[in-house]
C-alpha positions in Angstrom: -16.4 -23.0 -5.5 -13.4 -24.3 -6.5 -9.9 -22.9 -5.8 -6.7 -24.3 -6.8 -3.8 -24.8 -4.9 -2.0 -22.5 -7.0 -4.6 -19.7 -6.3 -4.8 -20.6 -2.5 -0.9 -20.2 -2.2 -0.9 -17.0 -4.1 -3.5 -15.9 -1.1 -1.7 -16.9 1.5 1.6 -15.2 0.5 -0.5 -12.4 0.4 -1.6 -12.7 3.7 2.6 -13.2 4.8 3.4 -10.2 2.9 1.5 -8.0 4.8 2.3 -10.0 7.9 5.6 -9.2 7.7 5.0 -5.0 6.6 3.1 -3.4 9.7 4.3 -0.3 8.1 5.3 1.2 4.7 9.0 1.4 5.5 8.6 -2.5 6.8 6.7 -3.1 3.5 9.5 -1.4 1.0 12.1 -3.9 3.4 9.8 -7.1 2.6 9.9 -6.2 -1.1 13.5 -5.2 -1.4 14.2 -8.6 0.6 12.2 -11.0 -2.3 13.7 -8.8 -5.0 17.4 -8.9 -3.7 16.5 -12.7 -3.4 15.8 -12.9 -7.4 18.3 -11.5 -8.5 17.6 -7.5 -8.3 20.5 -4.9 -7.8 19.7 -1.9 -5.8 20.8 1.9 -7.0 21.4 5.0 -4.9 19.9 8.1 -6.4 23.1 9.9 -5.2 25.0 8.4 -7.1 25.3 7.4 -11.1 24.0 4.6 -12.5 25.5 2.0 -14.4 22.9 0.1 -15.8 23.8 -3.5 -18.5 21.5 -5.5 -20.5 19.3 -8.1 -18.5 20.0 -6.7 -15.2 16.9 -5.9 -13.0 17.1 -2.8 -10.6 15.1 -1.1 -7.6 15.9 1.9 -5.9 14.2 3.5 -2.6 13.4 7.1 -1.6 13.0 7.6 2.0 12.6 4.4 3.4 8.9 3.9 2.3 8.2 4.1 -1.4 10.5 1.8 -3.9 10.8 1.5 -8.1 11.7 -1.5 -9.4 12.4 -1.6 -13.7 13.6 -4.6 -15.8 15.1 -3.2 -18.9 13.1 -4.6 -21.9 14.4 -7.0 -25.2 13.2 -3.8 -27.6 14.3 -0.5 -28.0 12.4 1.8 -25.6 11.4 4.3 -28.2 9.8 1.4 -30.2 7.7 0.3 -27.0 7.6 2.4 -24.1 7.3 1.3 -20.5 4.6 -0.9 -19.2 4.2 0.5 -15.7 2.0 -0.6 -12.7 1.7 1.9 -9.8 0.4 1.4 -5.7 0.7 2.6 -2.7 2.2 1.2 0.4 0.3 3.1 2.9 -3.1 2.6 4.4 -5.0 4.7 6.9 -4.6 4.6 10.6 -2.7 6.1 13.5 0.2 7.7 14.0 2.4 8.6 17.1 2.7 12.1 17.7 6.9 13.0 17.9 6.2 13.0 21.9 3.6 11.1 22.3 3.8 9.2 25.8 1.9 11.3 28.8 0.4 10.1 32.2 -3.7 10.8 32.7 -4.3 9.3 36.6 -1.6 6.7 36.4 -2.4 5.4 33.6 0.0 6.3 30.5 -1.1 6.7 27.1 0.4 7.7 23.7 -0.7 10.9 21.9 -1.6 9.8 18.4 -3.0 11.9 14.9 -5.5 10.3 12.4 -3.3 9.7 9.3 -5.6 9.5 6.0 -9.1 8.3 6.6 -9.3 5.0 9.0 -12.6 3.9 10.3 -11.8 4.7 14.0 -14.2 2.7 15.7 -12.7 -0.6 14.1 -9.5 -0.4 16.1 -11.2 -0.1 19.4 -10.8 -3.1 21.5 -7.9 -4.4 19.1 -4.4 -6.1 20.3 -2.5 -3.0 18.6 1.3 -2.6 18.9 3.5 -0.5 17.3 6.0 -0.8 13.9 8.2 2.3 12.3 11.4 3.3 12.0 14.2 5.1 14.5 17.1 7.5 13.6 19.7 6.6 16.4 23.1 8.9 16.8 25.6 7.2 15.2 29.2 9.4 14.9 28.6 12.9 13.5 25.3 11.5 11.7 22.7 8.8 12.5 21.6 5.3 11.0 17.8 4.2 11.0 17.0 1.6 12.0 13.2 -0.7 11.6 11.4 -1.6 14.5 8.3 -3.5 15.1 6.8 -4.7 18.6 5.6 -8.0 18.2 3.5 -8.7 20.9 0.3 -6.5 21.7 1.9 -3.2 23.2 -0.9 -0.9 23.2 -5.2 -0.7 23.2 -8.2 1.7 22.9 -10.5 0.6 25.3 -14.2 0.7 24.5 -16.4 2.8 26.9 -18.9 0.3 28.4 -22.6 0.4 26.6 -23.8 1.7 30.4 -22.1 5.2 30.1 -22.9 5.2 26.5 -26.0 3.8 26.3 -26.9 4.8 22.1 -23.8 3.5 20.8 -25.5 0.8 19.0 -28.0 3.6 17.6 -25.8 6.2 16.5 -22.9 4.5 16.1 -18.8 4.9 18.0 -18.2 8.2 17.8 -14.9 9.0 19.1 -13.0 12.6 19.6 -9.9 12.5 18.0 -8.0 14.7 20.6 -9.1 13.2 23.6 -10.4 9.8 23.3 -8.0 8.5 20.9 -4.7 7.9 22.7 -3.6 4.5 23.8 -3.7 3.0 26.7 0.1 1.9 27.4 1.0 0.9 30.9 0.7 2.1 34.5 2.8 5.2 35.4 5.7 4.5 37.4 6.6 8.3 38.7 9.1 8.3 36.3 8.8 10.9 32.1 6.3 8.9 30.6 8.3 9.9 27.4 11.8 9.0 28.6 10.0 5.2 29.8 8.8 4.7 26.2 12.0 5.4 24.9 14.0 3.1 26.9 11.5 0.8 26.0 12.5 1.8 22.5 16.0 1.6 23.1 16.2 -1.5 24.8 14.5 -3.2 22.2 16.8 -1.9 19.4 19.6 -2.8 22.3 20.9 1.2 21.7 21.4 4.1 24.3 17.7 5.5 24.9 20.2 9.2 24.9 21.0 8.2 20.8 17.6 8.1 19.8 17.1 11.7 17.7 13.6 10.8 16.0 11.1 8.2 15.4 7.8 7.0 13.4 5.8 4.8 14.9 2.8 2.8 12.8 -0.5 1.7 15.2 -0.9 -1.8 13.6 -3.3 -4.7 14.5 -1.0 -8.0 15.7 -3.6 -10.3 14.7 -2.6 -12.2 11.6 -4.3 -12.6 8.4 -6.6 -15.4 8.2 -8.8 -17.5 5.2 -12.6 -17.6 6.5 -15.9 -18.6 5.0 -17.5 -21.8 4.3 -15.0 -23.0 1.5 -12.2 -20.6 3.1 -13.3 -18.4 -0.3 -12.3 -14.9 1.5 -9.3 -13.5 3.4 -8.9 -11.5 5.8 -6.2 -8.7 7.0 -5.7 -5.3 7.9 -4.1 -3.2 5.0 -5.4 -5.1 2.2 -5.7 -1.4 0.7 -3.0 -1.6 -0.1 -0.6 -3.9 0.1 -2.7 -6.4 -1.9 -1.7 -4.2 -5.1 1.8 -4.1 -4.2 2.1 -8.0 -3.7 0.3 -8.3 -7.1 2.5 -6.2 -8.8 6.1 -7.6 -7.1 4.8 -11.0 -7.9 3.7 -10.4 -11.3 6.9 -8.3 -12.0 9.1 -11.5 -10.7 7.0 -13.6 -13.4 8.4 -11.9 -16.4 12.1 -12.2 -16.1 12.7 -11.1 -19.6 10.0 -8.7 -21.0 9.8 -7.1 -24.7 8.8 -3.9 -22.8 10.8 -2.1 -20.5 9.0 -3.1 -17.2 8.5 -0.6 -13.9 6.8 -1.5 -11.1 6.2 1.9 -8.4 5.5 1.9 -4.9 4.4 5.6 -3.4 3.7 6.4 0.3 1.8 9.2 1.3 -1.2 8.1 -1.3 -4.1 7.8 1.8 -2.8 11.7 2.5 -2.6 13.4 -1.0 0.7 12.1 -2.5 2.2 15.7 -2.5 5.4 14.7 -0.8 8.8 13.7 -2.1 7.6 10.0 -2.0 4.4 10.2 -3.1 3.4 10.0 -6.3 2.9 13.9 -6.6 6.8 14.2 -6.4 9.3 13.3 -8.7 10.0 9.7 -8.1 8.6 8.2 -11.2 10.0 10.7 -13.4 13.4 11.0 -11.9 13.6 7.0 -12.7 11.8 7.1 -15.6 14.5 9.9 -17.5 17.3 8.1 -16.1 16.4 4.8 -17.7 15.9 6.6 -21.0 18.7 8.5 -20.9 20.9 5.0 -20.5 19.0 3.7 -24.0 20.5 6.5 -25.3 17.0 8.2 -25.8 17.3 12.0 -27.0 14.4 14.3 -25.5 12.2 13.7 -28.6 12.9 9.9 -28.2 11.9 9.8 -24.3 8.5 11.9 -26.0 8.1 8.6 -28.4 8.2 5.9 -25.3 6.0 7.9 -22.9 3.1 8.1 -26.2 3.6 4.6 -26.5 3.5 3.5 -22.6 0.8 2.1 -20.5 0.7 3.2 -16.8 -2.0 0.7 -14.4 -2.9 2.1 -11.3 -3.3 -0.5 -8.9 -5.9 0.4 -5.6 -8.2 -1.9 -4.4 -12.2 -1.6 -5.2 -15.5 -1.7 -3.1 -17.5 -5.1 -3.5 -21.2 -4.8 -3.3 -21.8 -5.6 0.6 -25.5 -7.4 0.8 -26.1 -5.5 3.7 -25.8 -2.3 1.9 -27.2 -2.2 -1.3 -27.8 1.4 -1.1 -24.6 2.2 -0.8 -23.6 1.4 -4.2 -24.7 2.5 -7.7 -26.9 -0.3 -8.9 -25.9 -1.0 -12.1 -22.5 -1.5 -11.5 -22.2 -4.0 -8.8 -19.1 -5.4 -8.0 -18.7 -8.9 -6.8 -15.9 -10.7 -4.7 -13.9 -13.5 -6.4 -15.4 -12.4 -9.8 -12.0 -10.5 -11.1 -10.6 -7.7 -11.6 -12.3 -4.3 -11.4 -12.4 -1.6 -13.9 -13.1 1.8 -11.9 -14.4 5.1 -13.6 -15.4 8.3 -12.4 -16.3 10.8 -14.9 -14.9 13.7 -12.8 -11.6 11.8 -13.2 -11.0 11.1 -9.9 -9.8 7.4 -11.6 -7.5 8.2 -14.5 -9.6 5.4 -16.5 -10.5 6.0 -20.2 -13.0 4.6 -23.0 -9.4 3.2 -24.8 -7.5 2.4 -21.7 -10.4 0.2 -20.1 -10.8 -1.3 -23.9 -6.8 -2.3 -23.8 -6.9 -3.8 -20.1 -10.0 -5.9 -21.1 -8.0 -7.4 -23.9 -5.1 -7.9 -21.8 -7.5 -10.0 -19.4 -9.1 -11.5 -21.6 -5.8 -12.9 -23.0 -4.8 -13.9 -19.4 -8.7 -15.9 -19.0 -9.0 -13.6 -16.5 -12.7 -12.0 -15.7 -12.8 -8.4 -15.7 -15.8 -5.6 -13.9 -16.6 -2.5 -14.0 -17.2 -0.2 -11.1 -18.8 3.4 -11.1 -19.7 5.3 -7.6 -23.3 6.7 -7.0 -23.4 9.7 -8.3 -24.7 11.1 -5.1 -21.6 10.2 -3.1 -17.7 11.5 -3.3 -15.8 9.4 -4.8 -12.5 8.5 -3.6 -9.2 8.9 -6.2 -6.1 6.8 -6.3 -2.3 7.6 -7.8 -4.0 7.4 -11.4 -5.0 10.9 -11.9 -1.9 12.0 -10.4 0.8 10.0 -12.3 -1.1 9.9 -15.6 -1.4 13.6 -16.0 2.4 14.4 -15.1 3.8 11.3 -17.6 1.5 12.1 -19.7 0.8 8.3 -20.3 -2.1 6.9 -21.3 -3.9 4.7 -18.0 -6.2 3.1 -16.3 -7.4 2.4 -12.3 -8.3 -1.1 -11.6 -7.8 -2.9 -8.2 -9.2 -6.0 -7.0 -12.6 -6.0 -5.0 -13.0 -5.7 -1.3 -15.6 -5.2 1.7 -14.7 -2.6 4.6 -12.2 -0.4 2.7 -10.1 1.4 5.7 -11.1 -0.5 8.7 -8.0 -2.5 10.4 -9.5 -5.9 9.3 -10.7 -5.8 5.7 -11.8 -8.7 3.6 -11.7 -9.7 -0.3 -11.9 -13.1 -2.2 -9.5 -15.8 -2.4 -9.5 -15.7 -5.5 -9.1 -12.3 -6.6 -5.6 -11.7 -5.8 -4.9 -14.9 -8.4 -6.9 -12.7 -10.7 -4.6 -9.4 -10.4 -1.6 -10.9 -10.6 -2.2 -13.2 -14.2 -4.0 -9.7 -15.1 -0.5 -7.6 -14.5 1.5 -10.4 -15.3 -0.3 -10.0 -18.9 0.5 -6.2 -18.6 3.8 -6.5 -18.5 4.3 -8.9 -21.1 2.2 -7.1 -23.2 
């Protein structure tokens, strides 16, 4: 197999990018960081915006979910935006607002399932924590981002002796009681007021100050290139900050697009997206109006650019695993490092249609990029992305695609090496289109 430099370094900022994002408010910092670095100016929703010809713009709601436009050469109402949607959460484990309690001298820290994680994958892990903290600051507070480098925290397996059919049926653990982390050794002292001096004295603040916090379980190891030829990767929250890196990057290519361009990043997409961040809110369509109503667009011109628009959902896919075969619909088996996948579900559950799968082909074929097609057995629930959700309130016509993957939700997931070349000269092509 042979992979270019080009594609290999496209991997391994990958691989940085999610290094550097242990949580979606870290991973709305990294991309605001490479976008203020190009160039990009950022806007407060609280406040009117000014926007001028061949400027590029982001703006943030709550910390962890971003839009990013570059105005486009034509008139809106003559082409429409050319939008590529993620998400920059992924499933895992969440510290409970008062989390830190002694058991026997031993503390641990309370913690709730957030979206659907494979639990059994972060047992035996060197976990730490990353989030944000709202510390007193005069008569309000200021947030600040936090992430504990080293390993902090770990879930213990029990030994195979006290469960002797774990290998038979499987880790099975109860999310109440056998979940929370192992921290430290109690010291006599509030297990709660010893965490957050921790927390303080690693933000260097008064552990007094400290009003709230939100605290990510990540995995410290970093991501790594494996396999004979180093073909694969390997990281934890490839779904999906693999999309988001795709997008950013292929958003940074076109500088100066025909097409108004708009990349958006939601949180809350592993949980339902019904929040103010997620893509069941209003972010999208707060931005969107706002950037019509500065080309002047009246409300039957801002009708004329959504009609002509193209929204891509961007969520990773499931790779045929050889172990599995079973697991997958037959005819529609998806291979790593073969390109981009098409996903479909007649249920809707991707927002994927005959004409928007026809269009992306097109567009990959005019990037020589190879393009598959992915349908779920029809005896298993199939999962749904931001598609559904954005489509039908724009009103835009879309399609779900996302790069293939093995072990979708566990903390260390794998894809191809070259795949995430693949996305990006596949979106890069979407928004010069």
């Amino acid at each position: 197999m042979t992979i270019s430099p080009e594609t290999r370094a496209h991997a391994q900022a990958l691989l940085d990018f999610i290094d550097a994002s242990p949580s979606p408010w870290h991973a709305v910092r990294t991309t605001e960081q490479q976008l203020l670095a190009q160039g990009y100016t950022r806007l407060l929703e609280t406040e009117r915006w000014q926007l001028q010809a061949g400027r590029r713009y982001f703006v943030v709601r709550g910390g962890s979910s971003m839009i990013a436009f570059v105005p486009g050469q034509q008139l809106l109402a003559d082409t429409g935006f050319r939008i590529v949607g993620a998400h920059t959460d992924s499933p895992g484990l969440r510290l409970k607002p008062k989390a830190a309690h002694a058991s026997e001298g031993i503390v641990r820290l309370g913690v709730e399932v957030y979206g659907g994680p494979i639990l059994a994958t972060f047992a035996d892990r060197d976990l730490s924590l990353a989030g944000r903290v709202n510390v007193r600051s005069g008569d309000g507070f200021e947030t600040h981002l936090l992430r504990f480098d080293a390993p902090l925290v770990r879930l213990p397996n029990l030994a195979i002796h006290m469960n002797r059919e774990v290998n038979e049926q499987g880790l099975k653990l109860h999310k109440q009681n056998e979940l929370p982390l192992i921290l430290g050794m109690a010291e006599g002292t509030d297990p709660q007021q010893g965490f957050l001096r921790q927390v303080a004295d690693a933000l260097k603040v008064d552990a007094a100050d400290i009003l709230t916090s939100e605290f990510n379980v990540y995995d410290t190891q970093k991501g790594a290139f494996w396999g004979m030829e180093q073909e694969f990767i390997a990281d934890s929250q490839l779904d999906n900050l693999a999309s988001c890196h795709a997008a950013l990057t292929a958003l940074l290519a076109n500088q100066s697009p025909e097409a108004t361009s708009v990349m958006a990043l939601f949180d809350h997409e592993e949980v339902g997206s019904e929040s103010a961040v997620g893509a069941g809110g209003s972010f999208i369509a707060d931005v969107l109006d706002r950037i019509a109503a500065h080309a002047g667009l009246d409300e039957e011109g801002r009708r004329c650019a959504q009609a002509r628009s193209f929204f891509v959902s961007a969520d990773m896919a499931h790779a045929w695993h050889p172990n599995f075969p079973a697991a997958y619909e037959p005819h529609h088996r998806v291979a790593v490092n073969a390109g981009p996948v098409i996903k479909s579900n007649a249920n809707q559950r991707y927002s994927t249609g005959a004409e928007s799968a026809a269009r992306f082909m097109a567009l990959c074929e005019k990037a020589n990029v190879p393009v598959q097609q992915y349908a779920h057995r029809t005896d298993l629930g199939c999962g749904s992305t931001i598609g559904p959700i954005v489509s039908s309130r724009l009103g835009m016509s879309s399609i779900d695609v996302g790069s293939p993957m093995w072990a979708m939700h566990s903390l260390r997931e794998s894809a191809g090496t070259l795949d995430h070349g693949y996305m990006i000269a596949a979106l890069s092509t979407v928004y010069g289109s």
